[in-house]
Backbone bond lengths (Angstrom), bond angles and torsions (degrees), N, CA, C in turn:
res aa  C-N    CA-C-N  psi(-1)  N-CA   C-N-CA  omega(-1)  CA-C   N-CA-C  phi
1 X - - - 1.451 - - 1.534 109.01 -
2 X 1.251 114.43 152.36 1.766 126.40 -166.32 1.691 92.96 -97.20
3 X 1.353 82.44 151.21 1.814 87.55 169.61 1.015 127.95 -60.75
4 X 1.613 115.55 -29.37 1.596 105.53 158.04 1.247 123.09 -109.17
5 X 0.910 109.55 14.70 2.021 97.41 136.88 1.477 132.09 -59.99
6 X 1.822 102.83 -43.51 1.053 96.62 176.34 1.488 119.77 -81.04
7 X 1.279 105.49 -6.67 1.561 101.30 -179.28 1.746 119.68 -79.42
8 X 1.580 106.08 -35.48 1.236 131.62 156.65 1.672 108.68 -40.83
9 X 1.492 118.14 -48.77 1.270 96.34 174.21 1.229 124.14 -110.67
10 X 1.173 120.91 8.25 1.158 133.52 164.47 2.283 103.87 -67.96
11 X 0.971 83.58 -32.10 2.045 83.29 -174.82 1.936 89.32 -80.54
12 X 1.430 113.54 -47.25 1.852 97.84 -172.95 1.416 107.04 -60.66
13 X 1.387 120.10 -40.79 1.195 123.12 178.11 1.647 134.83 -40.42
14 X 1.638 97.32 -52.23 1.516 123.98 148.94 1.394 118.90 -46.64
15 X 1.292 126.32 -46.71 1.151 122.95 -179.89 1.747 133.45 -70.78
16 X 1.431 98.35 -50.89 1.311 126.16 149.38 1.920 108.67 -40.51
17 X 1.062 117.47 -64.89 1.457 118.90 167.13 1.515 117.12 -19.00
18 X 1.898 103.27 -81.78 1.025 126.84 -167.39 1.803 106.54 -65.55
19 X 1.091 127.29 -53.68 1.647 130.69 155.22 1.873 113.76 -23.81
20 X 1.246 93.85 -58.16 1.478 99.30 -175.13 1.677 112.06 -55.80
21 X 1.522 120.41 -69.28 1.462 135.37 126.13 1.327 97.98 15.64
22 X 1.163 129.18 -142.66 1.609 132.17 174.30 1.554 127.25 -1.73
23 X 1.361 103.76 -47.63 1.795 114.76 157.53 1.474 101.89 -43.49
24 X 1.372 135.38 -63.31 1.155 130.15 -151.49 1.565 110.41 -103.97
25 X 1.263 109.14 -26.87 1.914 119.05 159.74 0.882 134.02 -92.87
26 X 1.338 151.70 61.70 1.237 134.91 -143.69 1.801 122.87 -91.88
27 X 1.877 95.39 -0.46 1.327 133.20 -144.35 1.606 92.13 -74.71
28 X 1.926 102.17 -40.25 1.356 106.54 -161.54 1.853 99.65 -88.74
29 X 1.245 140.05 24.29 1.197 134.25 153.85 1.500 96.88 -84.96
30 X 1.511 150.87 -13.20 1.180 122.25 -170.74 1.399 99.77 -122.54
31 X 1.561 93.06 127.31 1.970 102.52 -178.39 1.665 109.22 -65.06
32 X 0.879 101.39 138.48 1.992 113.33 163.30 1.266 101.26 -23.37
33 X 1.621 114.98 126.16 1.611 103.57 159.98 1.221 105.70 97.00
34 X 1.478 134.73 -21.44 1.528 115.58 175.52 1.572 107.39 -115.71
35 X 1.565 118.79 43.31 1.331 107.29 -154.11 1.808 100.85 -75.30
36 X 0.963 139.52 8.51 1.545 137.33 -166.38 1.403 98.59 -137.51
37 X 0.914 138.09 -18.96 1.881 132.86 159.66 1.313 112.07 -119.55
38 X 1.366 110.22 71.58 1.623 109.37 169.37 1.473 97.94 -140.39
39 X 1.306 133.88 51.24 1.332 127.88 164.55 1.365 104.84 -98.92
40 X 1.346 131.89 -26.40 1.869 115.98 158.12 1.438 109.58 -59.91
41 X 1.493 98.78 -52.15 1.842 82.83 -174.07 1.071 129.52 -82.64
42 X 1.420 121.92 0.56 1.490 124.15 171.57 1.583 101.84 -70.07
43 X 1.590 126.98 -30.13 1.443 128.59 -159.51 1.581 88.29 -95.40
44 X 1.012 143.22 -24.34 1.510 140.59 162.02 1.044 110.63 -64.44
45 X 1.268 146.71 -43.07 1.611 143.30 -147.32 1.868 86.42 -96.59
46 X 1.252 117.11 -63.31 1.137 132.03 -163.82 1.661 104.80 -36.49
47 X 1.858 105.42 -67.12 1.466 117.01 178.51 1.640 95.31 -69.08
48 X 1.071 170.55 -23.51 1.026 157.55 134.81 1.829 108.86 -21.43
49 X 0.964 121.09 -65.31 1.384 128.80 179.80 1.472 105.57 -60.34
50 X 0.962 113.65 -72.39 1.826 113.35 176.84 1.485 91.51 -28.09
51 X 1.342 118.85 -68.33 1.380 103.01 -142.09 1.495 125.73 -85.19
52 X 1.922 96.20 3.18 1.691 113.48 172.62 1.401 111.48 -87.22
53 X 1.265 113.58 -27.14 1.431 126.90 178.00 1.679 109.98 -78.66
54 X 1.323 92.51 -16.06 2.316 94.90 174.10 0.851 92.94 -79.05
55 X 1.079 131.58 -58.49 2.030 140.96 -153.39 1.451 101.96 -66.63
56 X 1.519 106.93 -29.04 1.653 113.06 -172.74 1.528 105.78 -86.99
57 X 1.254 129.63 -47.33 1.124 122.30 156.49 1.617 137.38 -31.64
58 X 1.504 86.83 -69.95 1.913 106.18 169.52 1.296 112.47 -32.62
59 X 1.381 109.96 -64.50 1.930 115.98 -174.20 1.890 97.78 -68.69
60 X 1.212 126.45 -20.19 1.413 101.12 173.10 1.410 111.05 -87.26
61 X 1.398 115.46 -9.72 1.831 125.78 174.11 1.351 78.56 -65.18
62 X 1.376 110.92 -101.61 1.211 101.60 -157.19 1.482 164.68 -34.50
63 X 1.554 96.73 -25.95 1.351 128.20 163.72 1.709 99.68 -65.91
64 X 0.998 125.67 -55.19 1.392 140.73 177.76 1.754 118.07 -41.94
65 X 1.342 88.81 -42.12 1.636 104.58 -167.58 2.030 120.83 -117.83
66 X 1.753 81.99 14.36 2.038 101.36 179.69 1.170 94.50 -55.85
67 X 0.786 125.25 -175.77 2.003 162.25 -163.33 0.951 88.24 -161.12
68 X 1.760 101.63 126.36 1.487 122.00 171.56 1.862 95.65 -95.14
């Protein structure tokens, strides 16, 4: 395996991780102290995550899928 393969899956891997994580915690999107007004920021943090975990994916696609 090439170094960026493994780096490629080493970033889906990470991602997949942290996704899974949140699937099963959902406790740690809400900071101390806002437990009864955090339905904006739970929908911010959340699409925040989706969309760090796309970007995190993508660059391990791609790294994954270069042409040397």
């Amino acid at each position: 395996m090439s170094n960026r393969f493994q780096f490629g899956f080493i970033l889906i891997l990470i991602a997949f991780l942290i996704s899974i994580t949140f699937s099963f915690n959902p406790k740690l999107l809400i900071p101390k102290g806002y437990d009864l007004a955090t339905d904006g920021l739970v929908v911010a943090r959340t699409l925040m995550i989706i969309f760090s975990l796309y970007l995190l994916v993508k660059i391990g696609d791609l790294i994954i899928n270069k042409k040397e």
